[in-house]
N, C-alpha and C positions, 0 to 999 in steps of 0.2 A: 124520712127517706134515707135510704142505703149512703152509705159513702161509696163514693168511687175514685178507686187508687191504678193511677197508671201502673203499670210493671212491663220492664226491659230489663236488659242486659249487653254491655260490652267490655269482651274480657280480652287483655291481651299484655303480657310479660315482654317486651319490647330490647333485647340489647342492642346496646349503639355499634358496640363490635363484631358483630354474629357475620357471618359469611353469604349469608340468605337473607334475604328479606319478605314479610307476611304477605300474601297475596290475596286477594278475595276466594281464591279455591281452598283455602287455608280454614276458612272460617266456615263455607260450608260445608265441607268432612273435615274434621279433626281427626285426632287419633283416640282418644279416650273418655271426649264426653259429648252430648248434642249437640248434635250437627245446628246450623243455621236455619231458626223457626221466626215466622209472625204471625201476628194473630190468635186467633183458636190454636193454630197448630205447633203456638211457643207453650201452650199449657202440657198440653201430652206429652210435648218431648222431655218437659222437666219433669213430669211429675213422676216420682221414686228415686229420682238422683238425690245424689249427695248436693247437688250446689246451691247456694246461698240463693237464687230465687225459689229453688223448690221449699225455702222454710219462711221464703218471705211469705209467698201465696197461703200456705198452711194456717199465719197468723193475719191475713186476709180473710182468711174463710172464719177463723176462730171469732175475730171481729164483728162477723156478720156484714164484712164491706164487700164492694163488688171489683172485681179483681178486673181491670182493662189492657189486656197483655198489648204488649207493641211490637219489640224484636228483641230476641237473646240471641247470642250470639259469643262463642268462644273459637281462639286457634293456640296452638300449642306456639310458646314463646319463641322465636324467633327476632329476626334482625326485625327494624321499626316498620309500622305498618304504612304497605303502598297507601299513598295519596286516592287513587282510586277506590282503593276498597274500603279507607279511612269517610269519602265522603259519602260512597255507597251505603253503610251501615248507619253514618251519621243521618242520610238523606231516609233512612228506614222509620229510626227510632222520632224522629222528626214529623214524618207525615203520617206516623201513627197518634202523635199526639194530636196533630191538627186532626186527623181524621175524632177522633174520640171526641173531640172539644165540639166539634159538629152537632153531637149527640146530647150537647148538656155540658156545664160546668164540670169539671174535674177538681176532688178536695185535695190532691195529693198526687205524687209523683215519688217509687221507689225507683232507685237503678242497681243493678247486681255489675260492679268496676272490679276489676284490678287492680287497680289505680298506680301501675308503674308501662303506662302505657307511652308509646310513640310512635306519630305518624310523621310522614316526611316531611311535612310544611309546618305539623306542629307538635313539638318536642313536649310540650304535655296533653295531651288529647284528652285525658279526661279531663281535663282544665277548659278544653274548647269543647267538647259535649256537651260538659255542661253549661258554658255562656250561652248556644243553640239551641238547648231547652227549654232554659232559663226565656229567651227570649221570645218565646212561642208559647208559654205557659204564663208569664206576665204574673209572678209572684204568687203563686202558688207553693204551699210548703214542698220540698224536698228531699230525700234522705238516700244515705247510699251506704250498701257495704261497698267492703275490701278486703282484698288480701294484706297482710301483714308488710307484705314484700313492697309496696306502693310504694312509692314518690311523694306522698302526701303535698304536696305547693299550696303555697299562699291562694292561687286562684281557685282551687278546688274547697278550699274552706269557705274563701267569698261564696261560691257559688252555689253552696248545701246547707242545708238545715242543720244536718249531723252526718256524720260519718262513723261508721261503727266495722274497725277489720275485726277479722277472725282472730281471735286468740291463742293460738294455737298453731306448731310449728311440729312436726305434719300438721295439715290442714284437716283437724277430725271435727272442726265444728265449724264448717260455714254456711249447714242450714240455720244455726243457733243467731249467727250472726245478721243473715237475712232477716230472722223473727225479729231480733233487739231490732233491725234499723225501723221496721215498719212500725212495732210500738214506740219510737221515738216520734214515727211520722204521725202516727195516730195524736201523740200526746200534744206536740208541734200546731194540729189543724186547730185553729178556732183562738190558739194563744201566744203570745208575745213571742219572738224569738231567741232562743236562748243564750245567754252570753258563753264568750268562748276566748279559750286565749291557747297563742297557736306560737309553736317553737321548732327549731331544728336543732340536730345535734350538731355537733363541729367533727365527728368522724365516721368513716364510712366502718362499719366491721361485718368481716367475712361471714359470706351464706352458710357456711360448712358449722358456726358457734355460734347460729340463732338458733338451733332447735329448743324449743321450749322444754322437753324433755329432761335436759340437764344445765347443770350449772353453766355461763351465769344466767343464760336467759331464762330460766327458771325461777330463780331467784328474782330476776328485772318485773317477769309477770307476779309475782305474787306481790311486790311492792305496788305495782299497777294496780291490782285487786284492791289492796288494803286504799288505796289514797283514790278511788272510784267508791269506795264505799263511805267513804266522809258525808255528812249531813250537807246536801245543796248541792253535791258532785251528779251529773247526769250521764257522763260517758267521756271517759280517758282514751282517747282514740290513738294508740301508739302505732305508728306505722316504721318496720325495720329500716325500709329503703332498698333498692333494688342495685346491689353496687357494678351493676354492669351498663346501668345508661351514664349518659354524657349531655346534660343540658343544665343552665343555671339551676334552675328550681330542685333536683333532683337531691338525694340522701335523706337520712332518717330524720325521721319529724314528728311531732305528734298536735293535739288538738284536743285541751279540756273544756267539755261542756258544763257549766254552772247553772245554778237558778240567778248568783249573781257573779259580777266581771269577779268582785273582790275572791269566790270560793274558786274563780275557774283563775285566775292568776296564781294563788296560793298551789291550789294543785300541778299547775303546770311547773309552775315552780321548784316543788318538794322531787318531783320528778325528773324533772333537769338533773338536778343536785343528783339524783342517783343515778342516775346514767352516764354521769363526765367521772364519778365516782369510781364505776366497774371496766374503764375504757381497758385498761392492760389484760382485768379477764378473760375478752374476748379473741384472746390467741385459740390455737388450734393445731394436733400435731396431726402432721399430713405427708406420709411418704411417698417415696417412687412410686414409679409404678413396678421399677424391678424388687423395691426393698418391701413391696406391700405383697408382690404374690409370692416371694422367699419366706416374709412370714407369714403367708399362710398355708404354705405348702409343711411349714414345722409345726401348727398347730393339733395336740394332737386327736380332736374331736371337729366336729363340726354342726350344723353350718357356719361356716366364717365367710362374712359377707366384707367384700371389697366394694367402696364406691369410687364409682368409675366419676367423679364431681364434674372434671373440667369436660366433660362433653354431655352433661347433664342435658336431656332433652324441655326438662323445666325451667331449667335458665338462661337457654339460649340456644344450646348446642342441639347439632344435627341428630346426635344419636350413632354415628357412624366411623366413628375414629378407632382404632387399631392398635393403639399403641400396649395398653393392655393385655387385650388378649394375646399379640405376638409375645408379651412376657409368660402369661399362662401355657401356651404354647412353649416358646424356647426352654422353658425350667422343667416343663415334662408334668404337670399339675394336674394329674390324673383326678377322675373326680366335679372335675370343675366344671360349669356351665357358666357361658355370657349371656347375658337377659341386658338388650336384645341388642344386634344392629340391626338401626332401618338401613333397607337397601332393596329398594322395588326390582331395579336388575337380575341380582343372585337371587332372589326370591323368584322369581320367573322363570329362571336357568333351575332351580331346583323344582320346581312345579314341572316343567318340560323334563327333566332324569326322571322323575317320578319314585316312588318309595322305594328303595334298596340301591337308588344308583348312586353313577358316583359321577361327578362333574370339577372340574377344574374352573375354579371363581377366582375374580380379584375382588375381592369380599371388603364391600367398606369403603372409605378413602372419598368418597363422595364431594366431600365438604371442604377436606384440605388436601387431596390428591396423593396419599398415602393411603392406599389401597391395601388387603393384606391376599396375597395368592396361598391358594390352598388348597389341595384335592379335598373333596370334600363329599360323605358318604350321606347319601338323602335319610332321612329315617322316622321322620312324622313331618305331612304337607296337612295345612288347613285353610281356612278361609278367611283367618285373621276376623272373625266376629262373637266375640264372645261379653259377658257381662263381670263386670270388677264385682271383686268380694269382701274386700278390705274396708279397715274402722274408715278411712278416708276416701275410696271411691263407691263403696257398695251399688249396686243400683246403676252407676255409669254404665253405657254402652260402650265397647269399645269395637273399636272396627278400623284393624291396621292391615286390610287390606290383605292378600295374598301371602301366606305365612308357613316355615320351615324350619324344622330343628335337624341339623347336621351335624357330622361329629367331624373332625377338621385335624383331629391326631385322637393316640388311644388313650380313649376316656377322656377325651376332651368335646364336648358337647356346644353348640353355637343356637340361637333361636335367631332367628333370621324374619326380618320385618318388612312391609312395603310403604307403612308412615310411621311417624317418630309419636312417641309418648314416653312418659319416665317412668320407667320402670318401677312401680312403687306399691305394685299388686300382685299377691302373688299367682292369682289368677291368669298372667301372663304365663306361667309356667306351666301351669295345669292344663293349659287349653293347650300344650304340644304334647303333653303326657308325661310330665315330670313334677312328681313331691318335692317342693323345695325342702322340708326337714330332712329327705333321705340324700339332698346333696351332700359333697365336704366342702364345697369353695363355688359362690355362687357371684358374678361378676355383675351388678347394678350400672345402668347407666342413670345415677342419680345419687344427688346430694346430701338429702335428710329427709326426702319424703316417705323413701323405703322403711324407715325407721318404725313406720305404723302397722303394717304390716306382717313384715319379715324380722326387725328388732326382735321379738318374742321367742324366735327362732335359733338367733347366734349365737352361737360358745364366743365370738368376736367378731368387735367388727373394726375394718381397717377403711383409711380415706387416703385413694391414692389422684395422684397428683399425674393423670397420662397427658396426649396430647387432646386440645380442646381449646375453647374461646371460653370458658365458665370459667377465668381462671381463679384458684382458690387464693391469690394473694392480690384485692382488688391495686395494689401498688405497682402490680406490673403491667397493668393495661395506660393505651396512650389517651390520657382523658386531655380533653381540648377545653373544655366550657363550663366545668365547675365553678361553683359560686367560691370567691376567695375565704377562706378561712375551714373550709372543708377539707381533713385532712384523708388522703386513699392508705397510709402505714399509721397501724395504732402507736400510742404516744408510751 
């Protein structure tokens, strides 16, 4: 007889500081990937996306197991998730299990996590997911991906078989990641548990000097690879940490799994050792926002891509902040497009002018009430629904709702949005009628995800430091509840 593997999902990037908080309308439209599915109607919405359950199910079917979908479920990051919607999804994934258990034993349970989640009552949620699983499944093996960025805690290792994040910063393999978890679930059913030994860093370091891409997290992965490939090593589970929450358990952590304690201590071990090693590397040069569009209004080829970091729509921020662009503006940066502000308002105001008008907006400021006014010339309205193209979203739906490109001074171009997503495809530009290779200066609301992308594209790229809650030196945020010995300025 077939195995049958439950399969869910709940995804959610959680800052303690953000200005907004997740709300259950959040998670059934998103901005740039399936909307909220259960049942049969969780399989359709994943299947062709990039996300970690559509590679889980793939090596479900490759298995010949029988795939028992429950509820997936993603929102784009924002402040921690309402209590309501936190028990809503919980109370989903829940009575889909019981519901399935109805039908026959269940050998296995994947979950597609985030794992730098929080809900209002509980500051690690995927920690309390999974004890509400756990307790309704009654020891049944386990396994979960993650994204890199997680919180990894002590309670989320008690509570899983294995954990396996995505390797990679942009995120170009979190189908690959879903696959690993499920062959771990597979190898997990019928045999002992694996041993594991589980550590934290002692320092937070900046989202802007995790890309995998370059040094030193580049370097940090490929000693990960080497000391995962050791004889008895089952899966080095490095999780970056997510330096914008604020609860004990939180910062970078990771989890070796062994055939025994003695191979999975040794590894964690050799590990450590290299990660308190590289701590000074993970600086980062990060200018104004006035000294990033100076230099790149000198550079003398393009695209030169600015990241707009601290109002990153991936890490917390609204997508809406101004500060930027009135520099692009004020310096006269002919050439240049902002990708995107959300802003459902101006977006309406320009849908109502209609193509060639002109409308006066307070464009923006949503979020922190620095708005930017602008007369502003309508010049492509769409429907905000189009499909990503990129090594990291391909296949996603996105649907940001009611959408506009204006030009806001000469030769200054704006793309105008009615939900947030981070900018990190360049599909976003295409679908208002713009080559991003034919831009000269192309404004990202985003931190390193664009890198997968648009990277290929840059004569340079710049990381500016505007106004935003992402902020790129985790030492300037007011953390309350960190665990003592966790340092927010590298040493």
């Amino acid at each position: 007889m077939s195995l049958r593997i439950a399969v869910g999902g709940f995804l959610h990037e959680s800052h303690s500081f953000a200005p907004r908080p997740t709300g259950w309308a959040e998670f059934v439209q998103p901005g740039g990937l399936p909307p909220l599915r259960s049942g049969p109607a969780m399989l359709d919405a994943v299947r062709g996306t990039s996300v970690a359950v559509a590679g889980a199910l793939a090596e479900v079917a490759a298995a010949g197991a029988v795939p028992v979908p429950l509820t997936w479920c993603f929102a784009n990051p924002a402040g921690p998730v309402e209590d309501q919607a936190f028990e809503r999804i919980a109370a989903l994934i829940c009575a889909g299990l019981a519901g399935a258990l109805e039908s026959g034993p269940l050998d296995g349970l994947y979950l597609d996590l985030h794992g730098a989640g929080m809900a209002a009552s509980f500051p690690d949620a995927e920690g309390e997911l999974l004890r509400r699983v756990q307790a309704v499944l009654g020891g049944v093996p386990v396994t979960v991906s993650l994204d890199p960025h997680a919180n990894l805690t002590a309670d989320m290792v008690d509570r899983c078989d294995a954990a396996v994040p995505y390797r990679t910063y942009p995120h170009v393999d979190m189908k690959e990641a879903g696959a690993q978890a499920i062959r771990l679930l597979l190898r997990r059913i019928g045999a002992e548990p694996f041993a594991r030994a589980y550590r934290q860093l002692d320092y937070w370091m900046p989202i802007t000097s995790q890309c995998t891409l370059v040094e030193p997290m580049r370097g940090v992965m490929a000693r990960r690879a080497l000391i995962s490939s050791r004889p008895g090593v089952i899966e080095l589970a490095w999780c970056f940490g997510f330096p914008y929450a604020d609860f004990p358990g939180c910062g970078p952590a990771f989890v070796a799994y062994a055939d025994t304690a003695a191979a999975a201590e040794e590894a964690a071990d050799d590990f450590l050792a290299e990660l308190r090693s590289r701590e000074t590397e993970f600086g980062s040069e990060i200018l104004s926002a006035r000294d990033a569009t100076a230099a790149a209004i000198q550079e003398p080829r393009g695209p030169v891509l600015i990241a707009d970091t601290q109002d990153n729509p991936g890490g917390g921020g609204h997508g809406d902040t101004t500060g930027l662009l009135a520099e692009l503006i004020g310096q006269g940066a002919r050439g240049a497009v902002a990708c995107f502000i959300n802003d459902a308002e101006s977006a309406g105001r320009c849908h109502d002018a209609g193509p060639g008008g002109t409308v006066r907006l307070s464009l923006g400021g949503k979020s922190d009430g620095v708005p930017l006014h602008v007369d502003a010339t309508v010049l492509v309205l769409t429907d905000g629904q189009f499909t990503l193209t990129g090594p990291m979203g391909g296949g996603n739906p996105a649907n940001l709702g009611p959408m506009a490109l204006i030009e806001v001074a000469p030769g200054i171009r704006v793309v105008v949005a009615s939900r947030k997503m981070q900018a990190l495809d360049q599909a976003i530009l295409r679908h208002v009628g713009i080559e991003p290779a034919a831009c000269g200066i192309i404004a990202l609301k985003s931190s390193v995800h664009f890198r997968a992308d648009f990277g290929p594209l840059a004569a340079r790229v710049i990381v500016a430091a505007a106004p935003g809650p992402v902020a790129a030196d985790p030492a300037s945020l007011p953390f309350q509840h960190l665990r003592p010995g966790l340092r927010t300025r590298l040493g």
